[in-house]
N, CA, C and O atoms as CSV, one atom per row, in Angstrom:
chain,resi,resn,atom,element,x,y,z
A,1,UNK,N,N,2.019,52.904,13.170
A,1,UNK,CA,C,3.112,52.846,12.228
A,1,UNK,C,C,2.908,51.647,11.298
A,1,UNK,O,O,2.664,50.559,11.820
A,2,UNK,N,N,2.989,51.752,9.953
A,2,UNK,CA,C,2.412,50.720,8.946
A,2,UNK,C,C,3.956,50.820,8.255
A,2,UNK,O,O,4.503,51.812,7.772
A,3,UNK,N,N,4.559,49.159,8.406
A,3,UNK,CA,C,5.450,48.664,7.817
A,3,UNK,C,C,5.302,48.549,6.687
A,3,UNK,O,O,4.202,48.105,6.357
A,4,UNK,N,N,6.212,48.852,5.664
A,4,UNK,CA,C,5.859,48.311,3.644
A,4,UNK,C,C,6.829,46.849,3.745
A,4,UNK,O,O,7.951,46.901,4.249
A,5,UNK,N,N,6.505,46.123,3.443
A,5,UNK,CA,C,7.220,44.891,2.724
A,5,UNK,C,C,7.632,44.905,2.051
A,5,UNK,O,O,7.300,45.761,1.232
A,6,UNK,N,N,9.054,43.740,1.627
A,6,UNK,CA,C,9.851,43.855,0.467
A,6,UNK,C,C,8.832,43.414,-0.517
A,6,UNK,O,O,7.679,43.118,-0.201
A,7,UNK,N,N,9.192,43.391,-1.430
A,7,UNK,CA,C,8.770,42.424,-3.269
A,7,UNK,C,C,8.664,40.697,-2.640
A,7,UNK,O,O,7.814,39.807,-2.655
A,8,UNK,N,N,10.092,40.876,-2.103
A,8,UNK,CA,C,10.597,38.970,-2.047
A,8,UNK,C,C,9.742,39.010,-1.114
A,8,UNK,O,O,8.819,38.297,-1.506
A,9,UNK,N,N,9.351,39.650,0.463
A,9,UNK,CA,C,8.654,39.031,1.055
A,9,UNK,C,C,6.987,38.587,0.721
A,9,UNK,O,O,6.348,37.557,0.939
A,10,UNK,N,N,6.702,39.679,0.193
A,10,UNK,CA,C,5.329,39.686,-0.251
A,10,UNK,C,C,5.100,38.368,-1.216
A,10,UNK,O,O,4.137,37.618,-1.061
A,11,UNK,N,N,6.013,38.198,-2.137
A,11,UNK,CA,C,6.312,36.615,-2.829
A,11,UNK,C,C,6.129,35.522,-1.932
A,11,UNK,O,O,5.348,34.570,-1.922
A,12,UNK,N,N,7.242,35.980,-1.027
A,12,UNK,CA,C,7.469,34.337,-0.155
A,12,UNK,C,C,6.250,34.178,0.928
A,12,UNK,O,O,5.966,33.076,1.397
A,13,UNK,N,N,5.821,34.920,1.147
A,13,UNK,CA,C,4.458,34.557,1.842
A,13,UNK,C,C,2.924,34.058,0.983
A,13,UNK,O,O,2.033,33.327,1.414
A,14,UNK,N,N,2.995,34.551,0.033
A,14,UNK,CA,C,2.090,33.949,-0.834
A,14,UNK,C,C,2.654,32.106,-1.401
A,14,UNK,O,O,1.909,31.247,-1.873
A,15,UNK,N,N,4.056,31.996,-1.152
A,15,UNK,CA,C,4.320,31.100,-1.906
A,15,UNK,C,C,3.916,30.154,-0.550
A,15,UNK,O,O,3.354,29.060,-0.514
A,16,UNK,N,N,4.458,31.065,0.619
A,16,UNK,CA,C,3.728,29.628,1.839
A,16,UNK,C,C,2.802,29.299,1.967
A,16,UNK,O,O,2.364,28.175,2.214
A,17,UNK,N,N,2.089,30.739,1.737
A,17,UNK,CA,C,0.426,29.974,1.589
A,17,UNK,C,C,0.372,29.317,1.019
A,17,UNK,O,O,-0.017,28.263,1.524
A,18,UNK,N,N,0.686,29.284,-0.500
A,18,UNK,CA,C,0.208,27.741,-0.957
A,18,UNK,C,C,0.807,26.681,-1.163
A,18,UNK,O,O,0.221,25.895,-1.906
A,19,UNK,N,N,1.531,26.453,-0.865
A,19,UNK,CA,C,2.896,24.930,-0.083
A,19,UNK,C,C,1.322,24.711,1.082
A,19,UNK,O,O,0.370,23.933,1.149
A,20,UNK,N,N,1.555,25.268,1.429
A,20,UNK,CA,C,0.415,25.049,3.099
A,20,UNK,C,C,-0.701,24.633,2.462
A,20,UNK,O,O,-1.062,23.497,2.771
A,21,UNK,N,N,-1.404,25.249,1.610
A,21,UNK,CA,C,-2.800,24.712,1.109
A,21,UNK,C,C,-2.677,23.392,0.290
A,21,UNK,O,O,-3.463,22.445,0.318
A,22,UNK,N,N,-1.766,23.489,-0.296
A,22,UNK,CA,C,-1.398,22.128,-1.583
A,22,UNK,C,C,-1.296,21.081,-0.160
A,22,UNK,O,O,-1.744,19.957,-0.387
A,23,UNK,N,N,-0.803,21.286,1.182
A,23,UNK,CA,C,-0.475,20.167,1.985
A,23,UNK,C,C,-1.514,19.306,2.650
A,23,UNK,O,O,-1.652,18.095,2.825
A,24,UNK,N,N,-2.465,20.830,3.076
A,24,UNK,CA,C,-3.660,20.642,3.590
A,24,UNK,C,C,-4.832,19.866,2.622
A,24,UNK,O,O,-5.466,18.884,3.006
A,25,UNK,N,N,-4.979,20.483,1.349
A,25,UNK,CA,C,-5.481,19.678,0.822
A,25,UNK,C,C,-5.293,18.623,0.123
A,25,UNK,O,O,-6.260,17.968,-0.265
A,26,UNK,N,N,-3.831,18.215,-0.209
A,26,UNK,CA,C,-3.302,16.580,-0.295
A,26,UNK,C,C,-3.984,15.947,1.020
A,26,UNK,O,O,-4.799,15.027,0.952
A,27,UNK,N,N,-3.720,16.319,1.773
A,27,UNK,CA,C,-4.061,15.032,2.726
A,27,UNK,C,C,-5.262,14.692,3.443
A,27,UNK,O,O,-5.783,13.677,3.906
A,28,UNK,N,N,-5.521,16.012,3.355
A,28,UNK,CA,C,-7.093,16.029,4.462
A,28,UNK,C,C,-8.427,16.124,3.432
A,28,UNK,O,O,-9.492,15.764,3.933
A,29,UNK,N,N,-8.446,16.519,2.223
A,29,UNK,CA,C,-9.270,16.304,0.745
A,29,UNK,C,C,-9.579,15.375,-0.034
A,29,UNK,O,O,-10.596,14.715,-0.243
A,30,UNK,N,N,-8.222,15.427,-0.568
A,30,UNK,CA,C,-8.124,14.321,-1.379
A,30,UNK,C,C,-7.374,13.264,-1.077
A,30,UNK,O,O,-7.466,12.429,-1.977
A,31,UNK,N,N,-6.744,12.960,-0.300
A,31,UNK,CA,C,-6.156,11.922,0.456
A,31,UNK,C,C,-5.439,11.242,-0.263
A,31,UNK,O,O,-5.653,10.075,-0.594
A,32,UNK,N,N,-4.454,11.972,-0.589
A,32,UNK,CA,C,-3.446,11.456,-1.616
A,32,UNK,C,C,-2.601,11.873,-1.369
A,32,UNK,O,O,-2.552,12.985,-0.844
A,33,UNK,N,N,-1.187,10.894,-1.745
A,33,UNK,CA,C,0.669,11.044,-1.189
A,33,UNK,C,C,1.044,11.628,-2.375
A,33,UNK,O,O,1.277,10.893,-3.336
A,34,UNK,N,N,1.147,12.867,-2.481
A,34,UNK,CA,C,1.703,13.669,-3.468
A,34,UNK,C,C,3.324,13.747,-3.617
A,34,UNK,O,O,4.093,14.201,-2.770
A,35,UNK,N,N,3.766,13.044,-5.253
A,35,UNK,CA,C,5.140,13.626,-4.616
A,35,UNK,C,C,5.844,14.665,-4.009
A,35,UNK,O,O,5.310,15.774,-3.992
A,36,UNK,N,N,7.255,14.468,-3.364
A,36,UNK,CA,C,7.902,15.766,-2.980
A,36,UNK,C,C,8.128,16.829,-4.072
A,36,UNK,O,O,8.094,18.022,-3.775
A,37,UNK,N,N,8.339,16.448,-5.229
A,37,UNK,CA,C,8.612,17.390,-6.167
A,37,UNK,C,C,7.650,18.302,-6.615
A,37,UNK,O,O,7.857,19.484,-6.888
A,38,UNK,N,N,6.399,17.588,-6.689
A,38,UNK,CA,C,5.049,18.012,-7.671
A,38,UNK,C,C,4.279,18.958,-6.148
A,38,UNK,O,O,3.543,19.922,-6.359
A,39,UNK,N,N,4.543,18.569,-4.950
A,39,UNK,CA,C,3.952,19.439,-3.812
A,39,UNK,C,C,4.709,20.895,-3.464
A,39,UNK,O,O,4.271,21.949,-3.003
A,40,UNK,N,N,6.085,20.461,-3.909
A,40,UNK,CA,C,6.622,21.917,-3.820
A,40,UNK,C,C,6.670,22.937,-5.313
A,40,UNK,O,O,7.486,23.850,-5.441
A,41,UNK,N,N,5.717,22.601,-6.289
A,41,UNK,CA,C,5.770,23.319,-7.293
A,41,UNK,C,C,5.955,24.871,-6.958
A,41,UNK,O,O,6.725,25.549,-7.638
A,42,UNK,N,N,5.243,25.411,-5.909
A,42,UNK,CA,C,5.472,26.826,-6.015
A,42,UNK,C,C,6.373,27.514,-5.321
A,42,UNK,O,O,6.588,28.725,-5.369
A,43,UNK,N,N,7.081,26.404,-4.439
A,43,UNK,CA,C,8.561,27.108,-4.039
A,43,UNK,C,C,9.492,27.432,-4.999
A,43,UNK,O,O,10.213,28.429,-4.955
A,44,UNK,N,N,9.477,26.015,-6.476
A,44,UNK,CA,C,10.433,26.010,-7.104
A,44,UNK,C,C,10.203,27.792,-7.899
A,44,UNK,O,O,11.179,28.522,-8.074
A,45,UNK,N,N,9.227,28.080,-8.159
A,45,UNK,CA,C,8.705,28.826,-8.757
A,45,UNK,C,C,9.115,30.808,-8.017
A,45,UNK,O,O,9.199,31.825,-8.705
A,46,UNK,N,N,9.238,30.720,-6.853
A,46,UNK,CA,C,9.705,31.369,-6.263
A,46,UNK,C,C,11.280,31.182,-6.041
A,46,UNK,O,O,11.927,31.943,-5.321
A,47,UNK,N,N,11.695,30.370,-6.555
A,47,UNK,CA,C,13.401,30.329,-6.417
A,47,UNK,C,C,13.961,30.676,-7.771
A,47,UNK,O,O,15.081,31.107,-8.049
A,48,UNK,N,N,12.669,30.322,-8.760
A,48,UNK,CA,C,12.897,31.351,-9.951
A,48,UNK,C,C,12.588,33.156,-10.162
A,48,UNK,O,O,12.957,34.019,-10.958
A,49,UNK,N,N,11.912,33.108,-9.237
A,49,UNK,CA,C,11.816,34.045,-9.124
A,49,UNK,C,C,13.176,35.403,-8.583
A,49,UNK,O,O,13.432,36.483,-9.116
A,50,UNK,N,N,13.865,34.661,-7.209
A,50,UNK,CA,C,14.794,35.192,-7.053
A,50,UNK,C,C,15.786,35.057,-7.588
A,50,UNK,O,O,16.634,35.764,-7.043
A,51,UNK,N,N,16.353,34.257,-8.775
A,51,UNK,CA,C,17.070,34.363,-10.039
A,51,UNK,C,C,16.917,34.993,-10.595
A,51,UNK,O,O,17.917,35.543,-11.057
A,52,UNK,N,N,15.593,35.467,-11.037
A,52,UNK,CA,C,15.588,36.335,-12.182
A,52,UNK,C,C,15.350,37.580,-12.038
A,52,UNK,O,O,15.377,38.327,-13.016
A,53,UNK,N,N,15.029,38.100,-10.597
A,53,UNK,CA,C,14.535,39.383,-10.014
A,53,UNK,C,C,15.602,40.444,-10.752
A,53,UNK,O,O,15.089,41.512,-11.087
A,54,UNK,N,N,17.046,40.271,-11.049
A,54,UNK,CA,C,17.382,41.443,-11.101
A,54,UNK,C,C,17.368,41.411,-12.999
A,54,UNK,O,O,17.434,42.464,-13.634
A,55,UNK,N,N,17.272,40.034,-13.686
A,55,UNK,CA,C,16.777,40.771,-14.685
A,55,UNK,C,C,15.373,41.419,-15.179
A,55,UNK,O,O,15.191,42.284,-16.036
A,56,UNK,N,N,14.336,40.653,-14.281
A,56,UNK,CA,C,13.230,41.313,-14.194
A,56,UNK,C,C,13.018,42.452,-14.492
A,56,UNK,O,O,12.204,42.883,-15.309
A,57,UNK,N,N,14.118,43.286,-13.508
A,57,UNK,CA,C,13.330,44.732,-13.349
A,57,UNK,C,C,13.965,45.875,-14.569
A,57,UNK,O,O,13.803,47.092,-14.661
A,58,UNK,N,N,14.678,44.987,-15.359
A,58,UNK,CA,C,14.816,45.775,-16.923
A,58,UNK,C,C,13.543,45.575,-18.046
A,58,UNK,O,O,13.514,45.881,-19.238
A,59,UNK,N,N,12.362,44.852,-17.070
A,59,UNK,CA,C,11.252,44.472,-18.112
A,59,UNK,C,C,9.833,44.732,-17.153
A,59,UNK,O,O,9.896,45.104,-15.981
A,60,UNK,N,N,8.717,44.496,-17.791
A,60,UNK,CA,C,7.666,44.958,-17.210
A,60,UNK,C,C,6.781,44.195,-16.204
A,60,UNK,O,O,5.729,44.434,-15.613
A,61,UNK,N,N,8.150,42.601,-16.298
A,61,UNK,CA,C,7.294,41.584,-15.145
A,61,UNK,C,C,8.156,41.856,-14.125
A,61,UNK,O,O,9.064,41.040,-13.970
A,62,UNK,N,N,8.116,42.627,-13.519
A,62,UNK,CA,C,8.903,42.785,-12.045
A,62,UNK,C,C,8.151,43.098,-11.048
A,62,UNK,O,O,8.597,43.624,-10.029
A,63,UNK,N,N,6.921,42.808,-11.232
A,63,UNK,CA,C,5.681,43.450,-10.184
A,63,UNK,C,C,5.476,42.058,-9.086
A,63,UNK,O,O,4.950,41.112,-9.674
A,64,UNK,N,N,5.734,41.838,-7.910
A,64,UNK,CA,C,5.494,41.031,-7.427
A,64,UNK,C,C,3.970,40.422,-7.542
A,64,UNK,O,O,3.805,39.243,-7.228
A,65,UNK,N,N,2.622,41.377,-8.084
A,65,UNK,CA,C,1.732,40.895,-7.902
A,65,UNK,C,C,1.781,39.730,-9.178
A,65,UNK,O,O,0.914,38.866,-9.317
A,66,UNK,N,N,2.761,39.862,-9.912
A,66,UNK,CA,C,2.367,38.826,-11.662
A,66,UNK,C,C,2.880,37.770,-10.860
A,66,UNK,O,O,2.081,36.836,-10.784
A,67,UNK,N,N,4.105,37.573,-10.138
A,67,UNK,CA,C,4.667,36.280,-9.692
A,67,UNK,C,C,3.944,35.561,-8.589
A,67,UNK,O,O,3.951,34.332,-8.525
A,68,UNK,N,N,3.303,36.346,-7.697
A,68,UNK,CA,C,2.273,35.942,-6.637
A,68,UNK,C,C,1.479,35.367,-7.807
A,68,UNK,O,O,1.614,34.145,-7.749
A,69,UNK,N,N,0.706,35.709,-8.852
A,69,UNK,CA,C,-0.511,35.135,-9.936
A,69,UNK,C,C,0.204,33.791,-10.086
A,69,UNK,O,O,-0.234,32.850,-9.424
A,70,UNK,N,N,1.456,33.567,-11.034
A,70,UNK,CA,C,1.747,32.741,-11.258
A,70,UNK,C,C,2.024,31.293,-10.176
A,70,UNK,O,O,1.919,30.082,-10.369
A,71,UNK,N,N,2.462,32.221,-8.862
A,71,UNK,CA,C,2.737,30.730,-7.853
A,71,UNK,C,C,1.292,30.089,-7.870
A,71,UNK,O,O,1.177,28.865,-7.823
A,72,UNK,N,N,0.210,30.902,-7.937
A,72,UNK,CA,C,-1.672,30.468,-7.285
A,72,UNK,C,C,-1.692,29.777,-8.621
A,72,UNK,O,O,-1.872,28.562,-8.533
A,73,UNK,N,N,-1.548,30.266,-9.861
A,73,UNK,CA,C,-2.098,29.577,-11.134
A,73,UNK,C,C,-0.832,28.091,-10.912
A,73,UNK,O,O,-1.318,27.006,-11.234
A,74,UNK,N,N,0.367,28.056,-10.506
A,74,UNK,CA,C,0.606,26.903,-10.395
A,74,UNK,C,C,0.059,25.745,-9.513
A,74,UNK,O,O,-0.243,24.579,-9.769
A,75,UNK,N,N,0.045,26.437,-8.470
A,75,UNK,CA,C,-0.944,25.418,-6.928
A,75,UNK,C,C,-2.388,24.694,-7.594
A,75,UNK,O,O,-2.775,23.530,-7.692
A,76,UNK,N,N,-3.011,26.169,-8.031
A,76,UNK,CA,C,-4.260,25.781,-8.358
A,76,UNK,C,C,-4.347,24.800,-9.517
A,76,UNK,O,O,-5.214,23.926,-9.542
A,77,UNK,N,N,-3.320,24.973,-10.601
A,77,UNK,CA,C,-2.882,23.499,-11.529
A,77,UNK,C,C,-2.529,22.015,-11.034
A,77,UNK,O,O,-2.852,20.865,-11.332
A,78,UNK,N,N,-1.617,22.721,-10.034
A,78,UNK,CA,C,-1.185,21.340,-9.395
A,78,UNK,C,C,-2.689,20.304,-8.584
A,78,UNK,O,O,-2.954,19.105,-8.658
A,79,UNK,N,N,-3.214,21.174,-8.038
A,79,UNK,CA,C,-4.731,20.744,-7.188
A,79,UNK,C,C,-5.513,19.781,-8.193
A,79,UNK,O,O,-5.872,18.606,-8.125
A,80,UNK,N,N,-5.635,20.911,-9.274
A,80,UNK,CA,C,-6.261,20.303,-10.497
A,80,UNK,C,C,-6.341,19.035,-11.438
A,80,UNK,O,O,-7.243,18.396,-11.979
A,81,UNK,N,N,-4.530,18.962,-11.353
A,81,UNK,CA,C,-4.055,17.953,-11.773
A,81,UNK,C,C,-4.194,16.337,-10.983
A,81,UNK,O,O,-3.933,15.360,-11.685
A,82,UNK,N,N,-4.525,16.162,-9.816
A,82,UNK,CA,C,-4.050,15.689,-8.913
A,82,UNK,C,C,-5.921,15.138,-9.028
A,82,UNK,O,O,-6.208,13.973,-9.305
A,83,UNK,N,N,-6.689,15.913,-8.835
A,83,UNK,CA,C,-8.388,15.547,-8.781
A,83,UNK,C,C,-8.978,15.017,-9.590
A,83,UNK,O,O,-10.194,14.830,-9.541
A,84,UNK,N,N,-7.879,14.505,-10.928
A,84,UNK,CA,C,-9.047,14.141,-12.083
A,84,UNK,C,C,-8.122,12.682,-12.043
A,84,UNK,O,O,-8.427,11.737,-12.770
């Protein structure tokens, strides 16, 4: 029996993954005290997300896979930002 997932969950698990990776690699990489604010970039990003979900789906970004893109293109900014 193969369970389907919601939208939000499929979001919020991508968004832990990378809270989890941004943590792992703050500390154990690059060894740096990242603020609280700038480490949770992609939660905030997912709390926009569930704000805007129900106007979303009167438009063509309501696909959980664009908002999953956007939490990784934020992490992977934030990583970015943080290494130079």
């Amino acid at each position: 029996m193969i369970m389907k997932l919601a939208d939000e969950v499929k979001v919020a698990l991508v968004t832990a993954a990378c809270v989890l990776g941004i943590a792992i690699i703050f500390k154990n990489v690059l060894h740096v005290q990242a603020d609280f604010i700038v480490s949770n970039g992609p939660f905030y990003l997912f709390i926009v997300y569930l704000i805007t979900r129900g106007q979303a789906k009167k438009s063509k970004c309501d696909k959980p896979l664009y908002w999953s893109l956007a939490i990784i293109f934020v992490t992977l900014l934030t990583i970015a930002l943080y290494t130079v």
